[in-house]
MARKOL-646861 format. One line per 3 residues: number of its first residue (from 1); their letters; for each residue x, z, y of C-alpha. Coordinates in nm, 2 decimals, padded with zeros to 4 digits. Layout:
# MARKOL-646861
NUM) a) X,Z,Y  ...
//
This chain:
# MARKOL-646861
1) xxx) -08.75,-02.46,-05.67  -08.57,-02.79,-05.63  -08.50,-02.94,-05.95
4) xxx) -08.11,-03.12,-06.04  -08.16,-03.43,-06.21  -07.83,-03.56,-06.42
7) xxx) -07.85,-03.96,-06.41  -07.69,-04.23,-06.62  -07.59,-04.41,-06.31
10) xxx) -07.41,-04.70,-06.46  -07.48,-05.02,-06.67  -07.44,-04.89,-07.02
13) xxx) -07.23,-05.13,-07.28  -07.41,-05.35,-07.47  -07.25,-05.66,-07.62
16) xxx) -07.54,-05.88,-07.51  -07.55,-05.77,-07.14  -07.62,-06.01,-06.92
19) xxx) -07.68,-06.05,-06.51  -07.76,-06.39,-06.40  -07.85,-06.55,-06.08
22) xxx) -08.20,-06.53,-06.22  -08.23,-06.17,-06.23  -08.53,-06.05,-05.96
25) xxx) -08.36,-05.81,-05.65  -08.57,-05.55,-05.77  -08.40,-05.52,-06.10
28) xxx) -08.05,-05.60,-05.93  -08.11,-05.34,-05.63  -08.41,-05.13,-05.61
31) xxx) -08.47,-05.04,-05.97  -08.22,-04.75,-06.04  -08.40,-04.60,-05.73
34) xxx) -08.74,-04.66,-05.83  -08.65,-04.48,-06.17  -08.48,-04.17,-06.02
37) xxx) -08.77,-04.13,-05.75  -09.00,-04.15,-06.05  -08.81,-03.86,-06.22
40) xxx) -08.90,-03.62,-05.91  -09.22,-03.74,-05.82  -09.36,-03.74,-06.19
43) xxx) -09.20,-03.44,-06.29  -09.05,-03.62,-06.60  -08.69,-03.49,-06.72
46) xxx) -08.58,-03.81,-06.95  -08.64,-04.14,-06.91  -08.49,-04.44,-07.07
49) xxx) -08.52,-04.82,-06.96  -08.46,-05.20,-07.13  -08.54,-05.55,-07.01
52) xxx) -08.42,-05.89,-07.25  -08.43,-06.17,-07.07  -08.35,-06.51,-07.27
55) xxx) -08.20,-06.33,-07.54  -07.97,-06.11,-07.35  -08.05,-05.78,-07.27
58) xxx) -08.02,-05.75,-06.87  -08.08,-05.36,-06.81  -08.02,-05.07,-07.05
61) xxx) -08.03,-04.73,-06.91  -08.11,-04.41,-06.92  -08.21,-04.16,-06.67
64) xxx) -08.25,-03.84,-06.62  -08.23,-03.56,-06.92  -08.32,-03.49,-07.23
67) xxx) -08.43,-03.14,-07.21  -08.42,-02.96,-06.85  -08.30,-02.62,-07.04
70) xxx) -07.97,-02.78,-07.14  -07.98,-03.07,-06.91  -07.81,-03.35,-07.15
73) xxx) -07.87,-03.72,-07.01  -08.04,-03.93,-07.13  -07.85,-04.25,-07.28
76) xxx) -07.93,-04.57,-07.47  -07.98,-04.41,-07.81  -08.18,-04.10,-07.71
79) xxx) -08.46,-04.11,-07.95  -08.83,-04.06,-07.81  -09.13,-04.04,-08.02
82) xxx) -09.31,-04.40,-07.97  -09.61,-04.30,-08.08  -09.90,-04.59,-08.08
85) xxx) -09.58,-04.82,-08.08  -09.61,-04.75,-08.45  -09.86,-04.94,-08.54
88) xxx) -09.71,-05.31,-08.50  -09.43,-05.19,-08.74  -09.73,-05.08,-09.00
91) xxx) -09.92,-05.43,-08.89  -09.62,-05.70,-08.94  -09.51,-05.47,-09.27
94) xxx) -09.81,-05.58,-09.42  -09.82,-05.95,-09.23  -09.50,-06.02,-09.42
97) xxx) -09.65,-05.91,-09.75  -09.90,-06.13,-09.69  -09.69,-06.42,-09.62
100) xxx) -09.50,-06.36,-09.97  -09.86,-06.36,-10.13  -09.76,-06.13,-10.42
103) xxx) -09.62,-05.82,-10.44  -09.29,-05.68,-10.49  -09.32,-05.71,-10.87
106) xxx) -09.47,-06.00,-10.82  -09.78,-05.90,-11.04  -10.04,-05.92,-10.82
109) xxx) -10.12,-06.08,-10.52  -10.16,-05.94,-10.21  -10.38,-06.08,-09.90
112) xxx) -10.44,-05.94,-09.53  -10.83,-06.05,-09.63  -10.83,-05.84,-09.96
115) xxx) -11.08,-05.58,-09.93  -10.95,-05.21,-09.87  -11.12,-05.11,-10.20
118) xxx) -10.90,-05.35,-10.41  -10.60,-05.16,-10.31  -10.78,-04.82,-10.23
121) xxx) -11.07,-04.79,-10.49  -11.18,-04.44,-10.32  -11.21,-04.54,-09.98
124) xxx) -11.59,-04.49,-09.81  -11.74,-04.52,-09.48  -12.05,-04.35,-09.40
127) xxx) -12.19,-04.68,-09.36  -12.17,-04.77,-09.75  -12.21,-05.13,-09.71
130) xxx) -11.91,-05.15,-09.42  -11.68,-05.00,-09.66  -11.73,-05.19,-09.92
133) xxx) -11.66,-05.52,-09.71  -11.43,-05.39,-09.50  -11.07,-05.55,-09.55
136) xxx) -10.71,-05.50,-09.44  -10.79,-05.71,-09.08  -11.04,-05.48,-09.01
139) xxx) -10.83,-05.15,-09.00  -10.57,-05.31,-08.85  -10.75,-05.43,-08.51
142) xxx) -11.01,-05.15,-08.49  -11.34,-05.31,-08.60  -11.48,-05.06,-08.83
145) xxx) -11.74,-04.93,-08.61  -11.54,-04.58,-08.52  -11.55,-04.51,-08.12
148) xxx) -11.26,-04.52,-07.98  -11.04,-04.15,-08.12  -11.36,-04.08,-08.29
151) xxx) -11.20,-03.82,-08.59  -10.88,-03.76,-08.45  -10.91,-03.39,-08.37
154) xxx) -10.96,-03.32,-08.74  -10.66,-03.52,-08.79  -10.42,-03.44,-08.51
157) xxx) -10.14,-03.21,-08.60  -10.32,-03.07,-08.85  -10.22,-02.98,-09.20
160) xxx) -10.42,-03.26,-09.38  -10.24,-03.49,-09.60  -10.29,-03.87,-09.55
163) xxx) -10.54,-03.93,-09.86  -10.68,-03.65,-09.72  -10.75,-03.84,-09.36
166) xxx) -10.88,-04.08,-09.57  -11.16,-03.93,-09.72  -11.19,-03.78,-09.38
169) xxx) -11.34,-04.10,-09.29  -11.63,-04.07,-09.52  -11.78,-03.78,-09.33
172) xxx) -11.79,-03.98,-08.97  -12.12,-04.17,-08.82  -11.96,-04.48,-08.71
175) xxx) -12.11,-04.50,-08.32  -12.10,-04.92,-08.33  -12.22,-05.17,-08.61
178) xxx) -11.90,-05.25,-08.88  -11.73,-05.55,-08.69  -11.90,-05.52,-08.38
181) xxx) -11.72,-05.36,-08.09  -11.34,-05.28,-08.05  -11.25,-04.86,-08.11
184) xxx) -10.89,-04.79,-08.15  -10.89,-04.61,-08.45  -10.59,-04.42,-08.51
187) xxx) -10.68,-04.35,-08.90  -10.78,-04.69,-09.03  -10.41,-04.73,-08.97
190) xxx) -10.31,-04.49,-09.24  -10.53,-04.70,-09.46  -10.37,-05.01,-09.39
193) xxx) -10.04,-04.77,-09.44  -10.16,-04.63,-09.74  -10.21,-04.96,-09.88
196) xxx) -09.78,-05.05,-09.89  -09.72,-04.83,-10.18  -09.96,-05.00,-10.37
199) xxx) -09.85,-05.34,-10.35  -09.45,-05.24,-10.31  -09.44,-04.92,-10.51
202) xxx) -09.26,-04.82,-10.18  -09.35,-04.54,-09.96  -09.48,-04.69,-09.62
205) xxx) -09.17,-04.55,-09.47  -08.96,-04.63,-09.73  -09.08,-05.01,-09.67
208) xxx) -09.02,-04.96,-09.31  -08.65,-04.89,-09.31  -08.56,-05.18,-09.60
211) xxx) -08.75,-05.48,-09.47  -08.74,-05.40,-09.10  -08.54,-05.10,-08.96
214) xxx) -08.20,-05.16,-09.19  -08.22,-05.56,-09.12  -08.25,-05.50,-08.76
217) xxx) -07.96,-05.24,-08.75  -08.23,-05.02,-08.61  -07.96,-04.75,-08.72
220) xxx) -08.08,-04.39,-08.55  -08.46,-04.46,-08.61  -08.71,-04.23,-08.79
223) xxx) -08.99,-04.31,-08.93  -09.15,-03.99,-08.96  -09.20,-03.76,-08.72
226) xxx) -09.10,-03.42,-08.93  -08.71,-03.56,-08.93  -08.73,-03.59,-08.53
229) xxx) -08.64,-03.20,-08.48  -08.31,-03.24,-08.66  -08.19,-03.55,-08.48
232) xxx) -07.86,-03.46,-08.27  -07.95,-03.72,-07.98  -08.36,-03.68,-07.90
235) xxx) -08.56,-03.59,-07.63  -08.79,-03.29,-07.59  -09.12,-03.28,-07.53
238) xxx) -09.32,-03.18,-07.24  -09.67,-03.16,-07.08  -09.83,-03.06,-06.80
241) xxx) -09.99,-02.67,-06.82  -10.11,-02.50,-06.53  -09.99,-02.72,-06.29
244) xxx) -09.63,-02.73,-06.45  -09.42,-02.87,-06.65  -09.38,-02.71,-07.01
247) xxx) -09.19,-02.72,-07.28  -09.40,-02.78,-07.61  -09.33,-02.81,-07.98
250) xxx) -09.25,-03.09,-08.14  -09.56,-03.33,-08.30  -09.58,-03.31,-08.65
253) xxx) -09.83,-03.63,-08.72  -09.69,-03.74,-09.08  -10.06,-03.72,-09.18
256) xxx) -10.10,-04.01,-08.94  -09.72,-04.18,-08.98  -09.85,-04.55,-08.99
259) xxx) -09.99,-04.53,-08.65  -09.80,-04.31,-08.46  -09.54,-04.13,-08.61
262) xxx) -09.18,-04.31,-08.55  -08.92,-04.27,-08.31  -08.68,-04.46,-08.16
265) xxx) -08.43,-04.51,-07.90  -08.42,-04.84,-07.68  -08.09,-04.95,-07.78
268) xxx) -08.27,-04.93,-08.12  -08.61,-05.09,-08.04  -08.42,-05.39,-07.83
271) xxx) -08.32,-05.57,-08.18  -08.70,-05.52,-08.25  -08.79,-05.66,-07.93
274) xxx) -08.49,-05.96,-07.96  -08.68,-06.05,-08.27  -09.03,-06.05,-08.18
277) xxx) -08.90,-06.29,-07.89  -08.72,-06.53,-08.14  -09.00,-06.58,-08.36
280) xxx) -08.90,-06.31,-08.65  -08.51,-06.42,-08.62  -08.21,-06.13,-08.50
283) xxx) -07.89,-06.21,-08.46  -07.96,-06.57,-08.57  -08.10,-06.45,-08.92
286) xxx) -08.50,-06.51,-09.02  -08.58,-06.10,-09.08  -08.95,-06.16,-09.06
289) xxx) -09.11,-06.48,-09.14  -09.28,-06.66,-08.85  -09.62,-06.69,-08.99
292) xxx) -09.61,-06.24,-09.04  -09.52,-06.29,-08.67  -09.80,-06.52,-08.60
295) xxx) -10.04,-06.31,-08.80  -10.01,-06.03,-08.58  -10.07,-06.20,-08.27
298) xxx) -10.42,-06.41,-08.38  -10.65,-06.24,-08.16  -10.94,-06.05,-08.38
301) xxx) -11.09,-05.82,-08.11  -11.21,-05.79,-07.80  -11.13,-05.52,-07.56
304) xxx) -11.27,-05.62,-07.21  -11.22,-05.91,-06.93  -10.82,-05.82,-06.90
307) xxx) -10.91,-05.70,-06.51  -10.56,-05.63,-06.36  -10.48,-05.36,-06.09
310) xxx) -10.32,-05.69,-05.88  -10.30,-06.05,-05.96  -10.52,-06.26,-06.20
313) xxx) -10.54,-06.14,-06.60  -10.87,-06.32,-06.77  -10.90,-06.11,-07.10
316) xxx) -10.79,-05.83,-07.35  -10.81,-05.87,-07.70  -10.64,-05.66,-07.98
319) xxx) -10.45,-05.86,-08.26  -10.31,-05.68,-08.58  -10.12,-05.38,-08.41
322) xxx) -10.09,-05.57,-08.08  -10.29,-05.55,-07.79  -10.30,-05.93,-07.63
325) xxx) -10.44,-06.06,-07.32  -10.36,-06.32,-07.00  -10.18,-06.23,-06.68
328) xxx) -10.09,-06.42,-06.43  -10.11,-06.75,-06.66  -09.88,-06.59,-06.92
331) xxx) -09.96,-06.44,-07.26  -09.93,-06.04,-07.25  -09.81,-05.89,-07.61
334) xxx) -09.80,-05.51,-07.57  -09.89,-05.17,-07.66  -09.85,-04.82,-07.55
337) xxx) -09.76,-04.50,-07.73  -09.89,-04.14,-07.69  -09.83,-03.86,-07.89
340) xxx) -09.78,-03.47,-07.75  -09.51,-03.46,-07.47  -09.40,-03.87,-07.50
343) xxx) -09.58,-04.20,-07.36  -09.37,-04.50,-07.41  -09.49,-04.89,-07.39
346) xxx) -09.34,-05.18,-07.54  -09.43,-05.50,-07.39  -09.38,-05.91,-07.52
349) xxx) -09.37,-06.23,-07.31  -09.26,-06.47,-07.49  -09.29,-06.82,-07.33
352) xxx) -09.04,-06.61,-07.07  -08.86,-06.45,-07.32  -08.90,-06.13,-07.12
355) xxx) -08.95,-05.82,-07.32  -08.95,-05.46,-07.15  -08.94,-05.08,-07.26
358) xxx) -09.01,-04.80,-07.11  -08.96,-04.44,-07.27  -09.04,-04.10,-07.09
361) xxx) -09.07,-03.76,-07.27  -09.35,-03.63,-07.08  -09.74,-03.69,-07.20
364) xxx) -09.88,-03.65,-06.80  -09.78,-03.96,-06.65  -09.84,-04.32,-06.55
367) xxx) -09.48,-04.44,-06.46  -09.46,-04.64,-06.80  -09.70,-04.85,-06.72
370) xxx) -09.68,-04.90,-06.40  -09.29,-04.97,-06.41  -09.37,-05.27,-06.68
373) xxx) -09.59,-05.39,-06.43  -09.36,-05.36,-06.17  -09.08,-05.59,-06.38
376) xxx) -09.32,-05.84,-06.45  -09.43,-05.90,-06.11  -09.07,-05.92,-05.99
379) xxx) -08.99,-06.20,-06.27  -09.33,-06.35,-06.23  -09.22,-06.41,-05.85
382) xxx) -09.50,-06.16,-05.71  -09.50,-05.94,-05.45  -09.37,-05.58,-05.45
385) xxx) -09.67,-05.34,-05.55  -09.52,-05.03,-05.54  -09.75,-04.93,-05.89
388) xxx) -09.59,-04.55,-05.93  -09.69,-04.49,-05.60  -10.05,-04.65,-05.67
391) xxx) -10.07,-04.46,-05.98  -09.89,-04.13,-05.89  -10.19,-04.10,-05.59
394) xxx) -10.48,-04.17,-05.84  -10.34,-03.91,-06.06  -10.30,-03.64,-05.82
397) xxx) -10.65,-03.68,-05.64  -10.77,-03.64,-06.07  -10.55,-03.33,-06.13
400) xxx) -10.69,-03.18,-05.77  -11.07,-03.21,-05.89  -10.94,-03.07,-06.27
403) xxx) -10.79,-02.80,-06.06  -11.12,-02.72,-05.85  -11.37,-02.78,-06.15
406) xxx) -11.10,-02.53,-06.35  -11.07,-02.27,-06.07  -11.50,-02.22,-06.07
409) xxx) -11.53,-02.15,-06.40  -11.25,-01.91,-06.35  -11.41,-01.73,-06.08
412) xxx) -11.70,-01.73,-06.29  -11.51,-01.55,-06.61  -11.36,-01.34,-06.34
415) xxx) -11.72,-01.20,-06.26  -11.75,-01.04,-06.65  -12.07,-01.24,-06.70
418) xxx) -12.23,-00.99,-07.03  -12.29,-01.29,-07.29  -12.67,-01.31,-07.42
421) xxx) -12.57,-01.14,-07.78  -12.32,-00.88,-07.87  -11.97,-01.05,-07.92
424) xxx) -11.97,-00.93,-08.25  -12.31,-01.15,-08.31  -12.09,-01.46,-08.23
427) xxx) -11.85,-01.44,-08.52  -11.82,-01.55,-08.85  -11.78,-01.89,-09.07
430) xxx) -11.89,-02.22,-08.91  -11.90,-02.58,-09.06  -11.85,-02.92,-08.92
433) xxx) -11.95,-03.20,-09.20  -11.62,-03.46,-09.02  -11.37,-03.14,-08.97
436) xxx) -11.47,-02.82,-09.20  -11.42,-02.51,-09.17  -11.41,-02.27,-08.89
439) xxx) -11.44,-01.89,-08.77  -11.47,-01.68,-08.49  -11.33,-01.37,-08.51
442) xxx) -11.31,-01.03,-08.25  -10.93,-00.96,-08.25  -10.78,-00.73,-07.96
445) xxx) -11.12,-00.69,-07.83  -11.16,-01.10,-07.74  -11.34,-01.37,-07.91
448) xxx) -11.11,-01.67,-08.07  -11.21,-02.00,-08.22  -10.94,-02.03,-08.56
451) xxx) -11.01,-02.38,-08.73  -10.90,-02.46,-09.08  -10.67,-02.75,-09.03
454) xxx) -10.50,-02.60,-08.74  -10.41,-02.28,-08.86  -10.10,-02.24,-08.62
457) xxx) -10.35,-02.24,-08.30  -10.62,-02.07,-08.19  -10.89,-02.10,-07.86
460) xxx) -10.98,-01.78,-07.69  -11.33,-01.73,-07.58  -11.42,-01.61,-07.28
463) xxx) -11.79,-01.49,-07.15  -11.95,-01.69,-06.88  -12.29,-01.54,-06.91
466) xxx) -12.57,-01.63,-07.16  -12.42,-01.82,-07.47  -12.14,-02.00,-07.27
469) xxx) -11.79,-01.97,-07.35  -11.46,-02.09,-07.17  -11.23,-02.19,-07.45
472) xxx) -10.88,-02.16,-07.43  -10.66,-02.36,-07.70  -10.32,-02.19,-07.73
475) xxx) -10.20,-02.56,-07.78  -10.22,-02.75,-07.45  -10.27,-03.06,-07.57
478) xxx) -10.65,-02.94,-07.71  -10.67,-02.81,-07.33  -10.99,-02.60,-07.23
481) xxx) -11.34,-02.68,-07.26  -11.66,-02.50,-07.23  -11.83,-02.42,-07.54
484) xxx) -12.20,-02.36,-07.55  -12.33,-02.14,-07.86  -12.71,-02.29,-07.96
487) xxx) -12.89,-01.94,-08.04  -13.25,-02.00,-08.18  -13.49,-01.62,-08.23
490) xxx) -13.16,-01.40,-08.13  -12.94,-01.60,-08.39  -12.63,-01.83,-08.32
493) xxx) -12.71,-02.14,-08.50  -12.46,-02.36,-08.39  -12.13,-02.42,-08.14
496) xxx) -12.06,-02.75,-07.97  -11.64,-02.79,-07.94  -11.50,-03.03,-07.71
499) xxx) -11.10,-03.07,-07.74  -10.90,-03.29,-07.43  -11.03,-03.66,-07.42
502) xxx) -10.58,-03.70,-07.49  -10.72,-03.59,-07.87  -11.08,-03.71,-07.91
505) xxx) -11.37,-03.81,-07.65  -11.66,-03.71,-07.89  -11.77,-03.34,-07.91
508) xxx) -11.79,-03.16,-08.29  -12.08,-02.99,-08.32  -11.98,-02.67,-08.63
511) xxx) -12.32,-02.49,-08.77  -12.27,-02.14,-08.86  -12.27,-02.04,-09.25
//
């Protein structure tokens, strides 16, 4: 069925707006193209689009709609959820406390290199000695020794409460040495988040909206995610399910707020952007000190060589909330944002005083990044890459081997494989030391996997001969996985879960009771 697209086709009013002779073509005449042949061959309803250039903002638009059921356009202060984008808001919140050394009462001083248990006497890592040393650098720039989403399914939409992620972290078997090697660690953020109301007495997202979003007449942002479904102008999520585009709820991550739970619009996030590129100064007014900026640019790990798809970039390292690295002779200062049905990035350079966004409301594609990519070539004076073409064919030949390896072990629950035990021998109370509790249960004659901190989803079991289960999460974002049961003398001793490498890349391995 051929889908109708409703486009914000012209220039939307902005009292900075500026075209100069300087402006690439490709911004001036291919770029409202590029965007709306994105929408159709990316299968993404809403999409919303800003480049500053010198101070000015040169392009503000938005494209496309915010939900395909009532087919509202998108416009410059549709909010998405920014997801990841999050965390250099938590980062520079606490950079600028650390360049007022005290706190708000001015009692006690507060330092990025104070150790997380000065602020947070209960906070453990299995590795005793790491969280003892461990400091308010090292949960802002991933060092702790966590693997890269290691712990997130026990956190992600799930009903735990932020001191509760914390102790979370007690229970997980860091896969690095503390300090070592660079894991992006979604919940050493809501340590470092955690950490505000200590030294303010302000909630982190009470902090949020004083020091930052109200100064920066960041007027329709939220800072938590649970206010998002009430908003009058947002987007609505969507994924990819079967091959299609779906509608899905909307992500409830307040458990996690300080790395991922605000959203924004990019008329909204520009004034954030017009500051970062004037050294902590909007509308000629010093909102953030330029030593807190500073701070969260000083490199503190390293994520790889900085290999680029085209052109030269030399390294990638991760700063407090920032991810930095070299391209094409120029300093990179960026980060992306996922969360259910939203990807967004954000991206800093700021010897050209170039700064780009680039929102979409669905989680299954690559067009936010490779758009960025595209801008900066075009004001870096490179060639035309065509990146959403480059990307678009990577991701389908990926989705066409999902598909294959997806359609065998269909075929194969199509065949009624009889499992090694009874069904009934397979339920009962499993426990995972990181997650908790969990039980599978024989309801309308199927198996289903119900965990603790997800009680609003479930994942359906289906035979594939011997102990071997396909798993089904009614949530598409946990996807489907197979799960083998461990039986030792005609007993199940054990299930290994696997959730989508989106949530978490390591498997949970729950021991039954």
């Amino acid at each position: 069925m051929r889908k109708i697209f409703f486009i914000a086709s012209l220039f939307l009013y902005h009292p900075l707006f500026s075209q100069t002779e300087t402006t690439p073509s490709f911004i001036t005449d291919s770029l409202n193209i590029y965007v709306k042949r994105a929408l159709t061959d990316w299968q993404i309803p809403g999409i919303a689009v800003c480049i500053i250039k010198d101070g000015k903002v040169v392009v503000m638009k938005g494209y496309g709609v915010k939900d395909w059921d009532s087919k509202e356009p998108v416009d410059e202060n549709t909010l998405f959820m920014i997801g990841s984008n999050t965390k250099a808001f938590t980062a520079t919140a606490l950079a600028m406390l650390d360049a007022e050394k005290s706190s708000e009462n001015g009692k006690e001083k507060f330092s990025l290199d104070d150790k997380v248990t000065k602020w947070i006497p209960q906070f453990k890592l299995d590795n005793k000695a790491a969280g003892e040393q461990a400091i308010i650098r090292d949960m802002l720039c991933h060092r702790i020794g966590f693997e890269t989403f290691q712990g997130d399914f026990t956190y992600w939409t799930s009903n735990l409460t932020r001191n509760e992620v914390i102790e979370k972290m007690s229970h997980i078997k860091a896969v690095y040495p503390f300090r070592t090697t660079y894991g992006y660690t979604n919940a050493a953020f809501v340590v470092a988040g955690q950490i505000i109301p200590k030294v303010t007495g302000m909630e982190w997202e009470d902090f949020l909206k004083q020091k930052i979003f109200d100064p920066l007449e960041m007027k329709n942002t939220l800072a938590l995610s649970k206010d998002f479904p009430n908003a009058p102008n947002k987007c609505f999520p969507y994924t990819m399910k079967d091959g299609k585009i779906d509608k899905i709820p909307f992500c409830l991550i307040d458990n996690l707020a300080p790395a991922g739970s605000i959203s924004s619009s990019v008329n909204d996030m520009s004034h954030w952007v017009l500051m970062q590129l004037d050294n902590g100064k909007y509308n000629g007014k010093q909102i953030i000190s330029p030593s807190a900026i500073a701070q969260t640019r000083l490199p503190h790990s390293i994520m790889g060589n900085g290999g680029a798809l085209f052109n030269e970039g030399h390294f990638a390292l991760y700063g407090l909330g920032w991810r930095l690295q070299e391209y094409c002779g120029r300093k990179i200062i960026s980060h992306t944002g996922g969360v259910n049905g939203f990807v967004t990035s954000v991206t800093l350079i700021p010897e050209d005083k170039l700064g780009i966004l680039v929102f979409t409301n669905t989680d299954q594609n690559s067009f936010y990044e490779a758009l960025k990519w595209e801008i900066m070539d075009a004001y870096f004076d490179k060639p035309y890459r065509n990146y959403s073409s480059i990307y678009l064919k990577a991701g389908k030949v990926q989705s066409a081997a999902a598909e294959k390896k997806d359609k065998i072990i269909r075929d194969s629950v199509a065949m009624i494989l009889k499992p090694e035990l009874p069904l009934k021998d397979y339920t009962g109370n499993y426990f995972s030391d990181v997650y908790g509790n969990m039980k599978v249960v024989l309801e309308n004659g199927e198996l289903r996997m119900r965990f603790s901190h997800h009680p609003n989803m479930y994942a359906k079991l289906e035979p594939l001969g011997g102990s071997r289960f396909y798993a089904v999460f009614t949530d598409p974002e946990f996807s489907k996985a197979i799960f083998p049961f461990h039986v030792e003398n005609g007993k199940v001793k054990s299930v290994t879960v696997k959730v989508a490498d989106f949530v978490e890349y390591n498997p949970y391995e729950f021991y039954k009771k």
